[in-house]
N, C-alpha and C positions, 0 to 999 in steps of 0.2 A: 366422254362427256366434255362439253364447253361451256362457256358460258360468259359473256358481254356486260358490262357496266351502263348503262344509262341515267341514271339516279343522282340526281349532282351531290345529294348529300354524302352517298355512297364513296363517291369520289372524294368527297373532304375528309370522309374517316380515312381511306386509305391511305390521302397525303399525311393527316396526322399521324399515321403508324408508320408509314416510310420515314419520316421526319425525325420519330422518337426510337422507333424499334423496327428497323427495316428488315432484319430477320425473322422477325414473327410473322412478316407478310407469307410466305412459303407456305405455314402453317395455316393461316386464312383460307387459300386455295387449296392447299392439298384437303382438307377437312368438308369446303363447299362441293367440289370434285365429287367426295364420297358420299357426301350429301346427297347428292344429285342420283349417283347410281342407286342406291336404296332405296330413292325414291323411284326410279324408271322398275327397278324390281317388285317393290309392289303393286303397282299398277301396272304393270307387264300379269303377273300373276292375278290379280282381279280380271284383266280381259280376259284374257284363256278361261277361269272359269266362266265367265260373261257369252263368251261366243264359241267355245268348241264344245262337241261332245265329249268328254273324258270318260276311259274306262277306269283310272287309279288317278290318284295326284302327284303322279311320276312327272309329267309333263310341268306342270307345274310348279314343282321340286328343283327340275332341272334349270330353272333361273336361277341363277348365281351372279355374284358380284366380284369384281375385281378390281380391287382397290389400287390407288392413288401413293405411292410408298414415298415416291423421293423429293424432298426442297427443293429441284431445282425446279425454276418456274417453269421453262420452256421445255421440258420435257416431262411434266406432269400430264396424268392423262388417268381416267376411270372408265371403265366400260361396263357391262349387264348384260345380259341376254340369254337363251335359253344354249345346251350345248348337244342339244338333240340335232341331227342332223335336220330329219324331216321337219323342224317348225320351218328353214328355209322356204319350202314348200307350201305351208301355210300360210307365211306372210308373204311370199310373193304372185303364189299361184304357180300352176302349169299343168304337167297330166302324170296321169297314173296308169300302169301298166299291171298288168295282170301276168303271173310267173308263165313264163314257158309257151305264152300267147294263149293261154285261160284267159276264160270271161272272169272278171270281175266279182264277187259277192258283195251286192249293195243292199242293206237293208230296207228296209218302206217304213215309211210314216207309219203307216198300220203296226208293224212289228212291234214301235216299239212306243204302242198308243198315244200314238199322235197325227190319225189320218187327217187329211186336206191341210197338213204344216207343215210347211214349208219356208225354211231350211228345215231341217229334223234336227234337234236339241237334245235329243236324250238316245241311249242307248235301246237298243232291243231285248225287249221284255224276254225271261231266261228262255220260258219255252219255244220262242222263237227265233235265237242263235241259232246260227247255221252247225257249230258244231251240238249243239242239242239236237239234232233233229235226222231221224232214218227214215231215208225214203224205200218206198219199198217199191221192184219193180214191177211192171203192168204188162199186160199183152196190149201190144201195137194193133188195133181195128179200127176198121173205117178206110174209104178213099181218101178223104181230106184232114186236116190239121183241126180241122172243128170237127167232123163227125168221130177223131180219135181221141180230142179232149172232152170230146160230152160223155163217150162210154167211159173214158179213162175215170172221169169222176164219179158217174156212178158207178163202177164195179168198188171204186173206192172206200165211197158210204155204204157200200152193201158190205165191205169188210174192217168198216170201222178204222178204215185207215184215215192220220189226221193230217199229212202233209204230201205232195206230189207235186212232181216236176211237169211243168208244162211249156209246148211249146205253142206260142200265140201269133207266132209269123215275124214280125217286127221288134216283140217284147215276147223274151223268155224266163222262165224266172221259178222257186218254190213259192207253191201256194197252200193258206189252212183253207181244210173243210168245213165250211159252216152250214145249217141249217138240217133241214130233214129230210131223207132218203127222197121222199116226192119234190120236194123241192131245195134241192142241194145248192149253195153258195159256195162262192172262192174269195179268198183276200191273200195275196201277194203278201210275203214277206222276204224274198230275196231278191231281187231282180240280176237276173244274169246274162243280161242283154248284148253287156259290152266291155272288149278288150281294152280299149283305152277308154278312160275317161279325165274329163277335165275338172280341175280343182280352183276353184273360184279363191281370188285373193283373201284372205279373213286377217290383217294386221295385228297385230299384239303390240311388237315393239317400238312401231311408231308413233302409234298415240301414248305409248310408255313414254318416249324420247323429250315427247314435246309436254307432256304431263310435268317430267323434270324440268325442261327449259326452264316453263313458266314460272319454276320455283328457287331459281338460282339465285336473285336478288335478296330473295327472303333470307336463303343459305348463307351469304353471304353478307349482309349483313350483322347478322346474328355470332357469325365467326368472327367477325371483326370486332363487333365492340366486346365480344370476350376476352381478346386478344388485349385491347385498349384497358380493360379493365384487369384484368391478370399482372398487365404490366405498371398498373396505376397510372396511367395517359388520360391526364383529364378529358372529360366528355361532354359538349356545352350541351 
């Protein structure tokens, strides 16, 4: 973390404590420094819960602070940020890979009740985790990809079965069985369409960074005339 002077008043405290106590200055910055990182940490940690899906508050945990130790000035320095590898990945974007050239297991809005929402914000509902869930398998009938998923479904609802793998041509994926034997529905809960997929940027630590910035003067201030006042440095 860093952080610039603009403030002229700002400026006259500092000359008065250089003037009177130039070694308390050290303390001013190292203490604003740390300021600053506990600030970027909390609001690092309110975004992640704000904009990712979390299964624990691991991710969120894993912000941590690293403070500001030494007096000298020119080599003061605080930082923050998460020590999880993948958040790189989250704040800056790129693709994901699926092990071993597997498709992917991507949940659906549906899963995890929140069809036509878009981004999905919450987790998938327990019964429809992919590791909750046995497929059972089917006899392959029919010429085509439709006439083997219309029998596949119903031999399904004739056995009560509640989840099946389908292939749709373009879009493949597990799907639940809804409605009634004569008229049987499908809702997508996994799509497993695709080896690679892309990961849209989603920031945390930048709008953390600049959440701090904008609060350096205040830090910094505040450590100053503690300074001024601890040391009895008059204050007009």
């Amino acid at each position: 973390m860093s952080f610039k002077l603009d403030d002229r008043s700002l400026k006259n405290l500092e000359k008065d404590l250089r003037a009177f106590k130039f070694k308390a200055l050290p303390f001013v910055t190292k203490q604003t420094l740390n300021d600053m990182a506990f600030d970027g940490r909390k609001e690092m940690r309110r975004q992640i819960g704000r904009k990712m899906v979390e299964r624990n508050k691991w991710t969120r945990g894993s912000v941590a602070v690293n403070k500001a130790k030494t007096l000298i000035l020119r080599s003061q320095s605080s930082e923050f940020g998460s020590s999880e590898e993948y958040m790189v990945l989250q704040e800056y974007g790129g693709t994901e890979r699926g092990k071993g050239g597997s498709a992917l297991s991507i949940p659906t809005g549906y899963a995890a009740g929140q069809e036509g929402t878009r981004p999905r914000t919450r987790l998938p509902r327990k019964a429809h985790k992919m590791r909750n869930i046995k497929l059972t398998r089917l006899r392959q009938r029919g010429a085509s990809k439709k006439q083997q998923n219309f029998l596949k479904v119903r031999e399904a609802k004739k056995r009560g079965i509640r989840y099946i793998f389908m292939d749709l041509g373009r879009r493949k994926g597990v799907f639940r069985l809804l409605g009634s034997k004569h008229k049987p529905k499908v809702k997508m809960v996994a799509d497993i369409s695709h080896k690679v997929i892309r990961i849209p940027a989603t920031p945390t630590m930048r709008p953390a960074a600049n959440y701090a910035q904008r609060r350096s003067d205040e830090h910094y201030r505040k450590n100053m005339i503690y300074q001024l006042r601890r040391h009895r440095i008059f204050i007009d």
